[in-house]
Backbone as a printed PyTorch tensor [residue, N CA C, xyz], in Angstrom:
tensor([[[-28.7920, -23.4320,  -0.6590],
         [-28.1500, -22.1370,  -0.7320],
         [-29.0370, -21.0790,  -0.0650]],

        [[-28.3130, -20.2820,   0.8740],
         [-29.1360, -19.0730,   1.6100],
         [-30.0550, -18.2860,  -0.0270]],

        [[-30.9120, -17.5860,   0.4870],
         [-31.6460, -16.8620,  -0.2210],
         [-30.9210, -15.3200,   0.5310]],

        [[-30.8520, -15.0050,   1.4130],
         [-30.6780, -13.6990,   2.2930],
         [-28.8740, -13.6000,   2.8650]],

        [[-28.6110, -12.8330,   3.2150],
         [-27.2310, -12.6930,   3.4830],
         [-26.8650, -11.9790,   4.5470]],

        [[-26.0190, -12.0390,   5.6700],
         [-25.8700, -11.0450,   6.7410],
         [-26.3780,  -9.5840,   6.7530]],

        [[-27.0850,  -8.5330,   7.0980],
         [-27.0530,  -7.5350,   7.1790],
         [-28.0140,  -6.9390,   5.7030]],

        [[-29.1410,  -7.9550,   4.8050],
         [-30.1040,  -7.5340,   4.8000],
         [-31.1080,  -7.2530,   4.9060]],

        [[-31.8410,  -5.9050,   4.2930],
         [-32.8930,  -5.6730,   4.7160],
         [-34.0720,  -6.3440,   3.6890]],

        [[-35.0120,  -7.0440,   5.0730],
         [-35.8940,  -7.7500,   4.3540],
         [-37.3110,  -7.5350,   5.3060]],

        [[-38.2970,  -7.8630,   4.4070],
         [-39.6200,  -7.8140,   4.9840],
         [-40.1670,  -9.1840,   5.0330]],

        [[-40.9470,  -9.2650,   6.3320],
         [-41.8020, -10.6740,   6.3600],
         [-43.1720, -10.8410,   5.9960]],

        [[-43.4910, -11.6680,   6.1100],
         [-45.1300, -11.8660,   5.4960],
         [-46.2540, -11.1690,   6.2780]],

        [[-45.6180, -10.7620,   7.5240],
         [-46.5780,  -9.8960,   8.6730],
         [-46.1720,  -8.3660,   8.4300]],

        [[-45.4720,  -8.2480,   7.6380],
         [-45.3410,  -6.3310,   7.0220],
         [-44.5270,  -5.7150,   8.1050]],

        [[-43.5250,  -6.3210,   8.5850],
         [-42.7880,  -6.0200,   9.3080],
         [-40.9900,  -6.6010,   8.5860]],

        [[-40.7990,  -4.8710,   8.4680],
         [-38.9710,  -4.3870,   7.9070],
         [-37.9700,  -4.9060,   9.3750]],

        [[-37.2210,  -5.8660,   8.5680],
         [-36.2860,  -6.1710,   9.8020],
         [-34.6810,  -6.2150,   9.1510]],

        [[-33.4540,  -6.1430,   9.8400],
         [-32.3430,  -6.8300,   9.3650],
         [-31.9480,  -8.2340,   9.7740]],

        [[-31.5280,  -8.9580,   8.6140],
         [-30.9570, -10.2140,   8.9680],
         [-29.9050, -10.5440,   9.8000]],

        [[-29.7110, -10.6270,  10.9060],
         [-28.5280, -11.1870,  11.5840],
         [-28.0540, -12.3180,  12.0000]],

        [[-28.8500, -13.4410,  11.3420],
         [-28.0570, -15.1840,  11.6140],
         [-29.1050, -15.7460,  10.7480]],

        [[-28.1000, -16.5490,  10.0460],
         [-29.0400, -17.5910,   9.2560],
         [-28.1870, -19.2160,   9.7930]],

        [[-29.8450, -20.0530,  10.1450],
         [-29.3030, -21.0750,  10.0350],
         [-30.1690, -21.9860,   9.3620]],

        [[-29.9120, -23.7220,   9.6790],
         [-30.8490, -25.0200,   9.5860],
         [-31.3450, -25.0520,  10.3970]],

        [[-32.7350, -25.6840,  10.5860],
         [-32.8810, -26.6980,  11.8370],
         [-32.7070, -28.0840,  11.6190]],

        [[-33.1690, -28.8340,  12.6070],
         [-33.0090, -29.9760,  12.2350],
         [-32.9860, -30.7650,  11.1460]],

        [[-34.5460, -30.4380,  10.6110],
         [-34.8610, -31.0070,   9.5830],
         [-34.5950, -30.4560,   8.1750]],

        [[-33.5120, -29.7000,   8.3830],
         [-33.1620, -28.8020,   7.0740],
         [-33.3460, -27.8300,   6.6050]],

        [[-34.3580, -27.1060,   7.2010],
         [-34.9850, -25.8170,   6.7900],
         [-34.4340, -24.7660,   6.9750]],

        [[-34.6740, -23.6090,   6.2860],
         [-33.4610, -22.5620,   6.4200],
         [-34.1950, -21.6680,   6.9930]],

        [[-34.0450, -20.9910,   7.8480],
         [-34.5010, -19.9680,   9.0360],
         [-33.2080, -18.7300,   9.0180]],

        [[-33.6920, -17.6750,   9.6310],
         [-33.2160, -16.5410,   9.7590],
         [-33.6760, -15.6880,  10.5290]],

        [[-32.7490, -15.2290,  11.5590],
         [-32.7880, -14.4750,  12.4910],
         [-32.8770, -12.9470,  12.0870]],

        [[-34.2280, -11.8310,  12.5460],
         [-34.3320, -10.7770,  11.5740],
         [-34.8080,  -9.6940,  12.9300]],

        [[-33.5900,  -8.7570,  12.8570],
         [-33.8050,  -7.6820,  13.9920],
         [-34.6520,  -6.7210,  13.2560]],

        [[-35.7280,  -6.2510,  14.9930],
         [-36.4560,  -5.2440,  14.2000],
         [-36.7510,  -4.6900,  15.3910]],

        [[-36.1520,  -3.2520,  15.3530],
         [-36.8320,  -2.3680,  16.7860],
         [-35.6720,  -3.0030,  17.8130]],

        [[-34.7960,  -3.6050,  17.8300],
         [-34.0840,  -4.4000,  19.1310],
         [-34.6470,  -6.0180,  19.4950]],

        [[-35.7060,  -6.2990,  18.8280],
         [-36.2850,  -7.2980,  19.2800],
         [-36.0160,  -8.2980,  17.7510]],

        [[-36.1380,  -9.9940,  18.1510],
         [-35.1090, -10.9320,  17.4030],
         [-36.4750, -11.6790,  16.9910]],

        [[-37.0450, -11.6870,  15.4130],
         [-37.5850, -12.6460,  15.2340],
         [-37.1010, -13.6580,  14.2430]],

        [[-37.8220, -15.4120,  14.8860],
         [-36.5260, -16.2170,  14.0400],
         [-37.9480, -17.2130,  12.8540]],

        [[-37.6490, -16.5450,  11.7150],
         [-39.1250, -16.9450,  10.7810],
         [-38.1130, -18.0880,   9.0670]],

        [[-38.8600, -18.6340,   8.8820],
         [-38.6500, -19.5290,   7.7110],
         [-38.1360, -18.3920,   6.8240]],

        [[-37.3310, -19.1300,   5.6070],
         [-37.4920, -18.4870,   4.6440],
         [-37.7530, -17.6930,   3.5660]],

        [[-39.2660, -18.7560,   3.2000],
         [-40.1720, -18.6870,   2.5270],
         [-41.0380, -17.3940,   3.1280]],

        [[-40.9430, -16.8440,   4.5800],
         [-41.8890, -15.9130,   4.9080],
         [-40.8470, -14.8870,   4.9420]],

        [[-40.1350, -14.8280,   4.1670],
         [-39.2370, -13.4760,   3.6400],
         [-39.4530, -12.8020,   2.4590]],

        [[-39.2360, -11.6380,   1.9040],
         [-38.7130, -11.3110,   0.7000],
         [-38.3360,  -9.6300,   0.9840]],

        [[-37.1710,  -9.7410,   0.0820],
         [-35.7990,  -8.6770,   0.1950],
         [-36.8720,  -7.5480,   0.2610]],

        [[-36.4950,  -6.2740,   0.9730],
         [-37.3840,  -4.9070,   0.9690],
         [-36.4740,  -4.3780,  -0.1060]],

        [[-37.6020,  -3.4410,  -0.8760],
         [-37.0990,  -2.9130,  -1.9870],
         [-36.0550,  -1.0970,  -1.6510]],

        [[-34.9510,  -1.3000,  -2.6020],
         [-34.1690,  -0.2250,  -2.3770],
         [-34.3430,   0.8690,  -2.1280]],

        [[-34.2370,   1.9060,  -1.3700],
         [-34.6080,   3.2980,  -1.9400],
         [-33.2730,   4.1960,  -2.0530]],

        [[-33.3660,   4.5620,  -3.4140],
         [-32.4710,   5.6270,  -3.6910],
         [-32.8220,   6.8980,  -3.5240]],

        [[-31.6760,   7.5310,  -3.1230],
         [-32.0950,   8.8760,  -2.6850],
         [-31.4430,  10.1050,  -3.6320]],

        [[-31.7680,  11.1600,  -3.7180],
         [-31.3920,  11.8300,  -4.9250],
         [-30.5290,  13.0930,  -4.7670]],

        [[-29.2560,  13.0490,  -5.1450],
         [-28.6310,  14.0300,  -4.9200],
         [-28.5900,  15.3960,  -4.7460]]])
């Protein structure tokens, strides 16, 4: 089961905020995800994800 979902925002293990725009397998099963940042496409494991935290803004 994906961990991430079209169109969020997540950070990688290199401290770089990107959006998700394709998740797939590779061969051997692993789940990868395609994560725009600045215009430029990086395609990193899973495991070197986790969701960026919300910010609410105040009326």
């Amino acid at each position: 089961m994906k961990k991430f979902a079209l169109g969020d925002v997540v950070n990688s293990d290199k401290g770089r905020r990107g959006v998700v725009r394709a998740a797939y397998r590779s061969k051997e099963g692993q789940q990868f995800y395609a994560v725009e940042k600045d215009g430029a496409m990086d395609h990193l494991e899973e495991h070197r994800l986790t969701p960026a935290p919300r910010v609410e803004l105040a009326a």
